[in-house]
C-alpha positions in Angstrom: 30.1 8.4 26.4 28.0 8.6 23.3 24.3 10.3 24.1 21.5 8.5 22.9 18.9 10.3 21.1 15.3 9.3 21.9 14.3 5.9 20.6 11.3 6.7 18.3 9.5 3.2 18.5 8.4 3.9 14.2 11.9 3.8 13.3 12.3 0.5 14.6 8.7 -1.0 13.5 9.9 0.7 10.1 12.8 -1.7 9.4 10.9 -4.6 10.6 8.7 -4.0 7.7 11.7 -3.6 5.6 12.4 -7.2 7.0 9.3 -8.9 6.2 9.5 -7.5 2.7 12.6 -8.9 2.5 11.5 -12.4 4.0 8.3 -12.5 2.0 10.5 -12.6 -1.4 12.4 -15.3 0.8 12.8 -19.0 -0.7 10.9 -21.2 2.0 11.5 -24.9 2.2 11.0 -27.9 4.6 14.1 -28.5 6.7 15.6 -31.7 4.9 14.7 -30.0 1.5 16.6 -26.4 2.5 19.6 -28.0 3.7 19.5 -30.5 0.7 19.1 -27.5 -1.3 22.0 -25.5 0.0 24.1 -28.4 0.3 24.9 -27.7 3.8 26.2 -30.6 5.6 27.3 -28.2 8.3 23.7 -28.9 9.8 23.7 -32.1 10.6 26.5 -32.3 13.5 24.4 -29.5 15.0 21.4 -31.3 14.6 22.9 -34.7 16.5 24.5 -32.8 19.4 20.6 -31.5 19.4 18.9 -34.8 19.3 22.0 -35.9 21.9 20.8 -33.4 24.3 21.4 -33.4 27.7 24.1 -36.0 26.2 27.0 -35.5 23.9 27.0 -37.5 20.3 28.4 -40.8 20.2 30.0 -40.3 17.1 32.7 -37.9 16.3 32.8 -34.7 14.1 34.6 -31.9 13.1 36.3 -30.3 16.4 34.6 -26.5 15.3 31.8 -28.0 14.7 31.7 -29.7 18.3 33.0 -26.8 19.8 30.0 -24.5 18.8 27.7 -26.9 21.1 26.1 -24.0 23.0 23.3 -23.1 20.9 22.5 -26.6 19.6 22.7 -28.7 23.3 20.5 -25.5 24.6 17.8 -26.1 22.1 18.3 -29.8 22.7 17.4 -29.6 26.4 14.1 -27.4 25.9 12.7 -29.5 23.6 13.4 -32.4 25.5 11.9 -30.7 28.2 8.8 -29.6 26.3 8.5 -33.0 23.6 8.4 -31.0 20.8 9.6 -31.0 17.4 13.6 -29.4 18.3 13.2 -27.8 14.5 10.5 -25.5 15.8 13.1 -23.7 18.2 15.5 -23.5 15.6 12.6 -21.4 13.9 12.0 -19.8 16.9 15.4 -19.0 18.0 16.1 -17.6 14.4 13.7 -15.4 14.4 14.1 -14.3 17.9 17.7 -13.4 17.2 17.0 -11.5 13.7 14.2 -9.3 15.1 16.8 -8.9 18.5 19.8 -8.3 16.1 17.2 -5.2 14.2 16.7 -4.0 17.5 20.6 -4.1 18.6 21.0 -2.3 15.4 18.8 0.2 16.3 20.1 1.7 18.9 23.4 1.7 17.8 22.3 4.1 15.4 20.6 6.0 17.5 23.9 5.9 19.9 25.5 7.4 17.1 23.3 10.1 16.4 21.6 9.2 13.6 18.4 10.8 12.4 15.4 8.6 11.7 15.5 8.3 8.3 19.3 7.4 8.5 18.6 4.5 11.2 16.0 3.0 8.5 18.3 3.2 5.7 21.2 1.2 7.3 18.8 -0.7 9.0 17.6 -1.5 5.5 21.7 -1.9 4.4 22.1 -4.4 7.0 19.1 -6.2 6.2 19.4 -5.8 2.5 23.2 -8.0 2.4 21.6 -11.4 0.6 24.0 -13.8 2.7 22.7 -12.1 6.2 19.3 -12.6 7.0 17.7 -14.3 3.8 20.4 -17.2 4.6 19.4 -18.0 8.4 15.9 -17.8 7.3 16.4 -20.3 4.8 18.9 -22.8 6.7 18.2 -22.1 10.4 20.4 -25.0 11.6 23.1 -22.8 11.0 21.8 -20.5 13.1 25.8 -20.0 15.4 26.3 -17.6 12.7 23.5 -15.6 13.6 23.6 -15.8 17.2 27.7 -14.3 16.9 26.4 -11.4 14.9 23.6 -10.9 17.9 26.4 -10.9 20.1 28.8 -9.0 18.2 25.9 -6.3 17.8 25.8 -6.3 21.7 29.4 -5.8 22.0 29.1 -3.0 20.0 26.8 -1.5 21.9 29.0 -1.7 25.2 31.3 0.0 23.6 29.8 2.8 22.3 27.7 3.4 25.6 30.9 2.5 27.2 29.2 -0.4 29.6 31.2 -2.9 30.8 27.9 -5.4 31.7 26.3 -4.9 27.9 30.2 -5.6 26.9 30.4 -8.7 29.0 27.1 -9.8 27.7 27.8 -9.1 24.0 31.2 -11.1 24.5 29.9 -14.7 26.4 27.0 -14.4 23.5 29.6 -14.1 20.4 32.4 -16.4 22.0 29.8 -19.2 23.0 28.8 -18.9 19.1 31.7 -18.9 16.8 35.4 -19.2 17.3 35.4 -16.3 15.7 35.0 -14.1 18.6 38.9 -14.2 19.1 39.5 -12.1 15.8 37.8 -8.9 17.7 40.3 -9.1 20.9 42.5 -7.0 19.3 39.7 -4.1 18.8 38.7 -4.3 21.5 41.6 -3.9 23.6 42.6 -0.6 21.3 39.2 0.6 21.8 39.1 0.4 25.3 42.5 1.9 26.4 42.6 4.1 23.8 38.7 5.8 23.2 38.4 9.2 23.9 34.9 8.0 25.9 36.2 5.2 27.7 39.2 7.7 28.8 36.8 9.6 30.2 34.8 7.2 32.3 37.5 5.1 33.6 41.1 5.8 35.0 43.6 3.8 33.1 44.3 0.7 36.1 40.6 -0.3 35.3 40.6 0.3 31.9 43.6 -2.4 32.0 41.9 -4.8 34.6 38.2 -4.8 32.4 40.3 -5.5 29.2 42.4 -8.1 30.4 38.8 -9.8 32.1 37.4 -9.9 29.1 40.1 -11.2 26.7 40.5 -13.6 29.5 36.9 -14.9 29.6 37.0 -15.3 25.7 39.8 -17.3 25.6 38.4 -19.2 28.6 35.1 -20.3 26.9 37.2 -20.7 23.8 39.2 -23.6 26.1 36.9 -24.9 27.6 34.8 -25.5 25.2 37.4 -27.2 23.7 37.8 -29.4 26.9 34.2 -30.2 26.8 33.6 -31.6 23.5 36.6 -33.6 23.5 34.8 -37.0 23.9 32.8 -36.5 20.6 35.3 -34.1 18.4 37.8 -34.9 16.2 41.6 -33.4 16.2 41.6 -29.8 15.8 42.8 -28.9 12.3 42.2 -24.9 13.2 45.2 -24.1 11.4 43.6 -24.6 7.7 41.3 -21.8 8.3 44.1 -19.3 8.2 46.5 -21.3 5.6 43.9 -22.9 3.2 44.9 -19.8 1.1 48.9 -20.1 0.7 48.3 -24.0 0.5 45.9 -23.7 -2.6 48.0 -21.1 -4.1 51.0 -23.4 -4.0 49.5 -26.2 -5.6 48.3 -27.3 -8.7 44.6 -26.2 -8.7 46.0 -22.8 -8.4 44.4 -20.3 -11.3 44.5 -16.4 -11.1 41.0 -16.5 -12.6 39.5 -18.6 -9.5 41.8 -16.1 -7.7 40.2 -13.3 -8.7 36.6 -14.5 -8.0 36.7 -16.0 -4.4 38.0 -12.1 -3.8 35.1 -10.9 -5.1 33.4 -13.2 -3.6 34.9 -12.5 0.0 34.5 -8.5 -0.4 31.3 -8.6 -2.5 28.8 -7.7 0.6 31.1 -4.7 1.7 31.7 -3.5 -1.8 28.2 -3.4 -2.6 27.6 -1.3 1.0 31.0 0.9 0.5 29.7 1.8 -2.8 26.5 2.7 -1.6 27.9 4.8 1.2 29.7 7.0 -1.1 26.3 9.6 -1.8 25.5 9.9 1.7 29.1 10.8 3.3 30.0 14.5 3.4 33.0 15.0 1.4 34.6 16.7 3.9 34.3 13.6 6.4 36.5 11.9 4.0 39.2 14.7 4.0 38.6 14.1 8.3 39.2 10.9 8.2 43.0 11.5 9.9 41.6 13.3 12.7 40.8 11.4 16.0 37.0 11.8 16.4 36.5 9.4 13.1 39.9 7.5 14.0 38.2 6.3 17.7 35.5 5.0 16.2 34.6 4.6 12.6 38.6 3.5 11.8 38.2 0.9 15.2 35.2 -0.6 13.3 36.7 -0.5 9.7 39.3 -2.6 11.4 37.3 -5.4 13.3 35.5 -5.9 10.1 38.8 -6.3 8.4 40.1 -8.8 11.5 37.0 -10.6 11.0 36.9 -10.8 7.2 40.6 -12.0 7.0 39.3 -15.5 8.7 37.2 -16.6 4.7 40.0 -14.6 2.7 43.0 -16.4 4.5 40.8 -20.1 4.7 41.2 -19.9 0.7 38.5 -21.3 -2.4 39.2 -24.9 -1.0 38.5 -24.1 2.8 35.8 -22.0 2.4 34.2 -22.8 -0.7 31.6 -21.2 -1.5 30.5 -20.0 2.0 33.2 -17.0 1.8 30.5 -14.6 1.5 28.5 -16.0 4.2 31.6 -16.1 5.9 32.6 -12.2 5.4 29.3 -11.3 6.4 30.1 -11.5 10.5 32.0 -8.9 9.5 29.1 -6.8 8.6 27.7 -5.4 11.3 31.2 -3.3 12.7 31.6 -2.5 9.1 28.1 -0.8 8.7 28.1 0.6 12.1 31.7 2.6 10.6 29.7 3.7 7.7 26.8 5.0 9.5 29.1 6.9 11.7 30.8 9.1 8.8 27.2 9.3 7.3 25.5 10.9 10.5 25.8 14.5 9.3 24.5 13.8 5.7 21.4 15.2 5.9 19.6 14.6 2.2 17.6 11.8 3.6 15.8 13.9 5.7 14.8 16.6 2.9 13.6 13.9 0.4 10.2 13.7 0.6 8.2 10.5 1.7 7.8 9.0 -1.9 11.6 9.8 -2.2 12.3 7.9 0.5 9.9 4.8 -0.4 12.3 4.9 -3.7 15.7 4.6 -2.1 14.2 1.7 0.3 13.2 0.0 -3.1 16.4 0.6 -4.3 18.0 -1.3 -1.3 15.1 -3.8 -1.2 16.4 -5.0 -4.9 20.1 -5.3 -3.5 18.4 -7.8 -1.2 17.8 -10.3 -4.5 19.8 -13.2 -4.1 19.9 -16.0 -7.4 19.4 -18.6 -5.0 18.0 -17.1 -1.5 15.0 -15.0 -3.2 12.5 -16.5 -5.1 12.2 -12.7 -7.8 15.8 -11.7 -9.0 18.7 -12.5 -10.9 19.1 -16.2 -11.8 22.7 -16.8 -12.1 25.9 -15.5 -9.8 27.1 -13.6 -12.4 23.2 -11.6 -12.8 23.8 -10.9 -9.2 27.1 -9.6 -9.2 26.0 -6.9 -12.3 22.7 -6.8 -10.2 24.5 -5.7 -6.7 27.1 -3.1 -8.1 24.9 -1.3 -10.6 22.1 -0.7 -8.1 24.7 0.5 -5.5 26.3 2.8 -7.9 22.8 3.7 -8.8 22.4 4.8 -5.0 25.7 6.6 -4.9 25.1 8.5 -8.2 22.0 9.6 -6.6 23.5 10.5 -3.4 26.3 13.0 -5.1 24.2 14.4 -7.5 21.8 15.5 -5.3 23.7 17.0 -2.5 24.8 20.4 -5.1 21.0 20.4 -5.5 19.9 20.3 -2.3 22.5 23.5 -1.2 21.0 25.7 -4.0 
């Protein structure tokens, strides 16, 4: 089992004031306009199994949209209950679960062992990714995504501390979200026979009979979820999210140019963090990478991330549009939880002095820019794209050049 270090209550308060610098740049707009603006259509079954609440729509809809009624119908009923305007607790819930999901974060960098200045900078990673946080704050009907990632944090979490109830909790939260919550069963059933931590705190029978409970209870919310909604949803068509790709590569709208960018597109938000990583990973942590203490854990987070982010790349351009970076991003959290982990013994952060600091922060702040999210910053995709990858190798230039300076 992973010991925590002391939570210092700064580093916390310190990436919530990363976050508000972040939202403050935000583009804010009235409901209709923002989802106008963002062309999400996705909204507006949520918003009728909402205003159906405590019934279920008349009409039908798109069977993952129905299925993902949790969040929506529970808003529904309490501001039903309260007569209030149900937008304000999409407001509410949205920020609730971005200033929970900072918190979650927290302390999984402090599980890992993180110093403080390490937990605010991939706090500020986290926060930074332009399809994470500015997005929800900008179209908080589409606030399932963020509530998986809240859960997917808490997951986390159980594993590292090894507890089964934070576990349990993490899971209900993720699979009640997003379908997606079946793409993590298979990390999470190497992780839990296999850790050298979850060895240690349970003989092998239970580790079997906790695994098997929870892939169980996933698939059963998955289900019957599905049984629920069947009155209002359509015929599932679940198959297209993980054969849109071979269908459009077979057929005639097929280009290697289009190709090429909806991979980019897909991988953008962990290229950008990957590069980033490189000037505060030891060198030798890379050569260790074969050897079991970084296999149980970074690797086992490398490769949820890469279950997750095969959903968008295996949906295809037509399926997923241009939502596959939105999409990639609930791979994000695993992915920068992995990072940190290999990072934990870089220790330049901590020699820099405070106005040092304040400049990498910036440095991150600006990967935050989004053409279309933030209202400063690039204003095309293609600015962004330059934007993202020269400030990241910015970063990692800094990083490497400093370390040989810091040893003399």
């Amino acid at each position: 089992m992973h010991k925590t270090r002391q939570l210092n209550p700064k580093e916390f308060l310190w990436s919530l004031l990363f976050l508000a610098f972040v939202l403050f740049t935000n583009v804010w707009l009235p409901w209709d306009a923002a989802i106008e603006y963002m062309l999400k259509q996705d909204v507006a079954p949520y918003v009728s199994i909402t205003q159906a609440a405590p019934d279920f729509p008349v009409d039908k809809m798109a069977f993952h949209h129905a299925q993902r009624f949790f969040a929506p119908y529970a808003l529904g009923l309490i501001a039903k209950a309260t007569n209030l305007d149900f937008r304000l607790f999409y407001y509410a819930a949205t920020l609730f679960l971005t200033v929970g999901l900072v918190g979650v974060s927290t302390r999984i960098f402090k599980t890992l062992g993180l110093t403080a200045r390490n937990t605010i900078f991939w706090n500020a990673l986290l926060i930074a990714c332009p399809y994470f946080f500015r997005y929800y704050a900008l179209v908080p009907g589409m606030l399932q995504g963020l509530l998986f990632n809240f859960g997917l944090a808490v997951v986390l979490l159980g594993l590292l501390r090894v507890n089964i109830r934070i576990l349990i909790t993490g899971a209900i939260l993720a699979a009640l979200a997003r379908q997606t919550t079946l793409l993590i069963i298979p990390t999470l059933v190497v992780w839990m026979l296999t850790s050298k931590n979850w060895k240690n705190a349970f003989t092998l029978p239970l580790r079997l009979a906790t695994t098997a409970l929870i892939v169980l209870m996933i698939g059963l919310i998955y289900k019957g979820s599905g049984w629920i909604v069947t009155s209002f949803a359509k015929q599932s068509v679940s198959s297209e999210s993980i054969s849109g790709l071979f269908v459009w590569l077979h057929s005639s709208l097929f280009s290697v140019r289009e190709l090429a960018e909806y991979v980019l597109r897909v991988f953008l938000p962990f290229l950008v963090i990957a590069i980033s990583s490189l000037g505060f990973i030891e060198l030798k942590v890379l050569k260790d990478l074969k050897k079991a203490r970084y296999n149980n854990l970074a690797m086992m987070c490398f490769f949820m991330a890469l279950c997750i982010l095969a959903q968008p790349l295996l949906a295809g351009p037509i399926v997923a549009g241009q939502s596959a970076s939105r999409l990639s991003t609930h791979g994000l959290v695993p992915f920068v939880m992995g990072a940190a982990y290999l990072s934990k013994r870089s220790r330049w952060l901590n020699r820099m002095s405070v106005f040092e600091f304040l400049g990498v922060l910036s440095l991150v702040f600006l990967l935050s820019l989004h053409h279309l999210y933030s209202t400063i910053g690039p204003k095309t995709s293609s600015q962004l794209v330059a934007m993202q990858v020269v400030l990241a190798l910015f970063l990692a230039a800094w990083g490497i050049l400093k370390k040989p300076l810091d040893r003399n």
